[in-house]
N, CA, C and O of each residue as an XYZ file, in Angstrom:
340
protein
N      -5.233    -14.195    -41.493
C      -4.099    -13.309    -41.387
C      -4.508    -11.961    -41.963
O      -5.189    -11.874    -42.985
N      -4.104    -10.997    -41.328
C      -4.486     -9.977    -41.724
C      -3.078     -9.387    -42.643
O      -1.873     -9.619    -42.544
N      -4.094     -8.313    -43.784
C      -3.514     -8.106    -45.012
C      -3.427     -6.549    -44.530
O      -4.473     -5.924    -44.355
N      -1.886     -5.805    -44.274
C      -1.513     -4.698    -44.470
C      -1.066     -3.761    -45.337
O       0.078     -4.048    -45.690
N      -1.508     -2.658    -45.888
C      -0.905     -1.761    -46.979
C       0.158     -1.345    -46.319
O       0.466     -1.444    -45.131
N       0.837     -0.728    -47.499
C       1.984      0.008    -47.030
C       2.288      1.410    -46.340
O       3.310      1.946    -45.913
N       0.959      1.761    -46.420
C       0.838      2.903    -45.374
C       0.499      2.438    -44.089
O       1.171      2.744    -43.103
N      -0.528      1.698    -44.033
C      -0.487      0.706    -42.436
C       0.794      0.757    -42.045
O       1.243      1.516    -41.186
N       1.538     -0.246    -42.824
C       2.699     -0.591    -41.986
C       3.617      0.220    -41.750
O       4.507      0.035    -40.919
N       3.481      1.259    -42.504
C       4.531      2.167    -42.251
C       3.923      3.464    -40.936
O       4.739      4.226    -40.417
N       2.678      3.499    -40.634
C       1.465      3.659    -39.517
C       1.946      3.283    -38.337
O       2.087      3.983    -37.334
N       2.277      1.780    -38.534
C       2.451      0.864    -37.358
C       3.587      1.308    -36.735
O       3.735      1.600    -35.548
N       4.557      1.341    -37.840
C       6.146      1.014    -37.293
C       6.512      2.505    -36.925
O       7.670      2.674    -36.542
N       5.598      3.727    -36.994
C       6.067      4.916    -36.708
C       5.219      4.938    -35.130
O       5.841      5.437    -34.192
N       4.024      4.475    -34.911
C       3.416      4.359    -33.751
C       4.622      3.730    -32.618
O       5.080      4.205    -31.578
N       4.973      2.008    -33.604
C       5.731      1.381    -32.460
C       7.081      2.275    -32.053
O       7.688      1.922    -31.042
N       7.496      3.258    -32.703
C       8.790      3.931    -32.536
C       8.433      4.677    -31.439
O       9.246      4.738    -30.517
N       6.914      5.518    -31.305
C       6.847      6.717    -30.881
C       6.822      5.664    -29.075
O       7.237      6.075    -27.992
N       6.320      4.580    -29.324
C       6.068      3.872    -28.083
C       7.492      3.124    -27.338
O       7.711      2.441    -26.337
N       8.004      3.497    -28.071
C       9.683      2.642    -27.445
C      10.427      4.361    -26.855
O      11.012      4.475    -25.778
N      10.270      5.224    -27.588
C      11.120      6.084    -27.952
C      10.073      6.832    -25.893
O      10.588      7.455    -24.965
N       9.010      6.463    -26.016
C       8.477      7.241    -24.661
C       8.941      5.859    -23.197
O       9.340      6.076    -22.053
N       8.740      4.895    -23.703
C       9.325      3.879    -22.855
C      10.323      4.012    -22.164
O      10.439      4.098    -20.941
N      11.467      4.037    -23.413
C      12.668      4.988    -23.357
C      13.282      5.926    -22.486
O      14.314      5.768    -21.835
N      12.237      7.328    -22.567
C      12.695      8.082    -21.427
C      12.240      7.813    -20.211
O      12.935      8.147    -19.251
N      10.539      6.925    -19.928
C      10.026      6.215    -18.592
C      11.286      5.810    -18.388
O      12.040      6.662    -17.917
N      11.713      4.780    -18.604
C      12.894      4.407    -18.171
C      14.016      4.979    -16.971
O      14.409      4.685    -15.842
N      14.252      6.085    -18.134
C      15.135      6.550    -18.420
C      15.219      7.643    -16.613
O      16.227      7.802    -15.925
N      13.680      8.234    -16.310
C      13.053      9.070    -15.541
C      13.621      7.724    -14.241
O      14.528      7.657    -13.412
N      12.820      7.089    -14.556
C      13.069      5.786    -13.648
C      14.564      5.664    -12.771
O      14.882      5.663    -11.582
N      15.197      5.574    -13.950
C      17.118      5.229    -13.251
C      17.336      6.695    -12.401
O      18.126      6.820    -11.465
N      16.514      7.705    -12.903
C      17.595      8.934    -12.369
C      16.616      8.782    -11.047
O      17.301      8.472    -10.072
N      15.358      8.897    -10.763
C      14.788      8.531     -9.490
C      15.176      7.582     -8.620
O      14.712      7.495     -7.483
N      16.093      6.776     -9.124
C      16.266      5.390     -8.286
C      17.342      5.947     -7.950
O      17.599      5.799     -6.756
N      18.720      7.044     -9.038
C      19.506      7.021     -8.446
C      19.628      7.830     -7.421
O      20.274      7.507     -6.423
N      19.105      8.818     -7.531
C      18.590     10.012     -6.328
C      18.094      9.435     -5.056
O      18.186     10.092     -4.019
N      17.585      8.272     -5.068
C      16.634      7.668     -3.608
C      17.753      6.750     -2.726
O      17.716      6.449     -1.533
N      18.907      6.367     -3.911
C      20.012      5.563     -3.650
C      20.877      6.137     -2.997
O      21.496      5.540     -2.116
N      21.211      8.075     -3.447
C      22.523      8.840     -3.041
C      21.512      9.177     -1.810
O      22.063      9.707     -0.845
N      20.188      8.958     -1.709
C      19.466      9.910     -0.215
C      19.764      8.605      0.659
O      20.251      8.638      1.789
N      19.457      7.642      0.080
C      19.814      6.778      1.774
C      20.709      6.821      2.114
O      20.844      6.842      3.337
N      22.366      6.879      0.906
C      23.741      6.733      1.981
C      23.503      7.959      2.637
O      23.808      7.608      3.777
N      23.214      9.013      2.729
C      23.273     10.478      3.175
C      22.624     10.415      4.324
O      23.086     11.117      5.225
N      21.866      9.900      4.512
C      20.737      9.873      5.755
C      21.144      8.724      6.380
O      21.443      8.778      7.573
N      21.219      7.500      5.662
C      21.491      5.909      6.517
C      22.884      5.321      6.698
O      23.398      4.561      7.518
N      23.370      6.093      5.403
C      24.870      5.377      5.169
C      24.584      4.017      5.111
O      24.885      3.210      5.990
N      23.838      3.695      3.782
C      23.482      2.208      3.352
C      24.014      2.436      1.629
O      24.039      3.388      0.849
N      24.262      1.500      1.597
C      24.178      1.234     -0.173
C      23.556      0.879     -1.279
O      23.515      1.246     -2.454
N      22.885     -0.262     -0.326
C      21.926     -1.101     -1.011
C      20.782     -1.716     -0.249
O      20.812     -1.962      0.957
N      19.575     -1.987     -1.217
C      18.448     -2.281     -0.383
C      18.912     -3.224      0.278
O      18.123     -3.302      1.220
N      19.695     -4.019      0.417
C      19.639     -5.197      1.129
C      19.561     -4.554      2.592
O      18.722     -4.689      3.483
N      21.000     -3.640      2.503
C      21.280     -2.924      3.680
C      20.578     -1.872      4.367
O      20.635     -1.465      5.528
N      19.986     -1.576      3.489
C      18.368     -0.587      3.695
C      17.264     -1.508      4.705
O      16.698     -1.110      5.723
N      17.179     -2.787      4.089
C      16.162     -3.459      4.771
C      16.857     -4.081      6.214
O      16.151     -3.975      7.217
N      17.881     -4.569      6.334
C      18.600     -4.677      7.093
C      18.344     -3.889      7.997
O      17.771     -4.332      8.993
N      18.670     -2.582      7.928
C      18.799     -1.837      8.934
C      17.081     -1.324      9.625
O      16.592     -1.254     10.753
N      16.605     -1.050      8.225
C      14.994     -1.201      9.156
C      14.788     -2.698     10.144
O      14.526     -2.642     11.346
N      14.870     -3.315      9.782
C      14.769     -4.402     10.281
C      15.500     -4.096     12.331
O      14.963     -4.155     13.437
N      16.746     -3.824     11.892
C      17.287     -3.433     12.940
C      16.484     -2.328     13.881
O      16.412     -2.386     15.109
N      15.979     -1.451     13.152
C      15.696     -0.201     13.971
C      14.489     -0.673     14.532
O      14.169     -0.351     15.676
N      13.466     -1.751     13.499
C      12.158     -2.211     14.163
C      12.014     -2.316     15.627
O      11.207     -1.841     16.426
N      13.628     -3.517     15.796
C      13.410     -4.059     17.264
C      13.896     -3.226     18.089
O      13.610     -3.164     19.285
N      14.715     -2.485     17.457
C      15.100     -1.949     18.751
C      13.702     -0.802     19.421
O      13.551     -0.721     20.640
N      12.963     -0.154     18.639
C      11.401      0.331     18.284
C      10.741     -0.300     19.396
O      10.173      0.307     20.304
N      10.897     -2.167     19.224
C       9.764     -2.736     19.873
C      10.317     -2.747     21.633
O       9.719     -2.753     22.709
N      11.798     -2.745     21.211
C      12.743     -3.209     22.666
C      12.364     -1.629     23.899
O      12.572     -1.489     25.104
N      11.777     -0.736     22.893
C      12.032      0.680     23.860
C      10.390      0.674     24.388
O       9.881      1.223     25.365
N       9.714     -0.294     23.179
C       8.145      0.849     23.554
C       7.950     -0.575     24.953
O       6.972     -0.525     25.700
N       8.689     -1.374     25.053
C       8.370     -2.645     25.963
C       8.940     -1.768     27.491
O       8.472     -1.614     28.619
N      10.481     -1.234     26.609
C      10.563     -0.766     28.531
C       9.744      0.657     28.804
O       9.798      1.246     29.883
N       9.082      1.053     27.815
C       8.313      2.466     28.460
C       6.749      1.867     28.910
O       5.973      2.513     29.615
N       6.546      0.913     28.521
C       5.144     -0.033     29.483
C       5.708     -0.450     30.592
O       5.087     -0.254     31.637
N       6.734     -0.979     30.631
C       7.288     -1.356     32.089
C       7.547     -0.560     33.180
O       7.492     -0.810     34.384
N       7.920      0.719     32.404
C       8.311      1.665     33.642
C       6.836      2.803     33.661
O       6.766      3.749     34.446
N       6.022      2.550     32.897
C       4.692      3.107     33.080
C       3.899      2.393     33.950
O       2.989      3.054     34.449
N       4.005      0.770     34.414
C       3.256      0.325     35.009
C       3.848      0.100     36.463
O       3.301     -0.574     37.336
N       4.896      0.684     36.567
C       6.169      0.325     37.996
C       5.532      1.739     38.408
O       5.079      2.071     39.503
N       5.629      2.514     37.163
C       4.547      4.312     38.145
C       3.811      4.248     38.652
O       3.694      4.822     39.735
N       2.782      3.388     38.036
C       1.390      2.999     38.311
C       1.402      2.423     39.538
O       0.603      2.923     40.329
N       2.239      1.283     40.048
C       2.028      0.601     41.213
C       2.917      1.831     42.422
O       2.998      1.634     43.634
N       3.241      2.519     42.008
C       4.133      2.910     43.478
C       3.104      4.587     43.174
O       3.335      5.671     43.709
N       1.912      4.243     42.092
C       0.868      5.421     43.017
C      -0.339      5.090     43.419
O      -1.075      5.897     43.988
N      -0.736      3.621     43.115
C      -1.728      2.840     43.846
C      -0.940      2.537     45.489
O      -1.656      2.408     46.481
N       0.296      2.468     45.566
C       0.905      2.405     46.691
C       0.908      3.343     47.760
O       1.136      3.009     48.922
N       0.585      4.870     47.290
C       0.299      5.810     47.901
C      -1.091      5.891     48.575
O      -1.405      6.887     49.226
């Protein structure tokens, strides 16, 4: 076991302060970024919450996949009616 003076410990416990006290405002930086990214999606998505955030990507994916399917389809219907020519 290690044997601390009283300047150590009083070393320690001003270190561990300075390390809570910066934690603290990380934190702190943290909530106001989250809340800012939170007021930008209702503004832009009109979502609330990630759930509904992911949700809706989710949504926009297919519909993404549903458009790039009919622009191959109607790229390859071009294609045949100019091999048809």
């Amino acid at each position: 076991m290690a044997v601390f003076g009283r300047g150590d410990l009083g070393q320690r416990l001003l270190s561990l302060k300075s390390q809570l006290e910066e934690k603290r405002n990380s934190r702190s930086e943290l909530q106001g970024e989250m809340k800012s990214l939170q007021k930008q999606l209702f503004e832009d998505f009109e979502v609330k919450t990630l759930e509904e955030a992911e949700a809706l990507i989710a949504k926009t994916e297919k519909k993404l996949q549903k458009m790039e399917q009919e622009i191959r389809e109607e790229i390859e219907a071009i294609e045949r009616m100019l091999e048809d020519e």
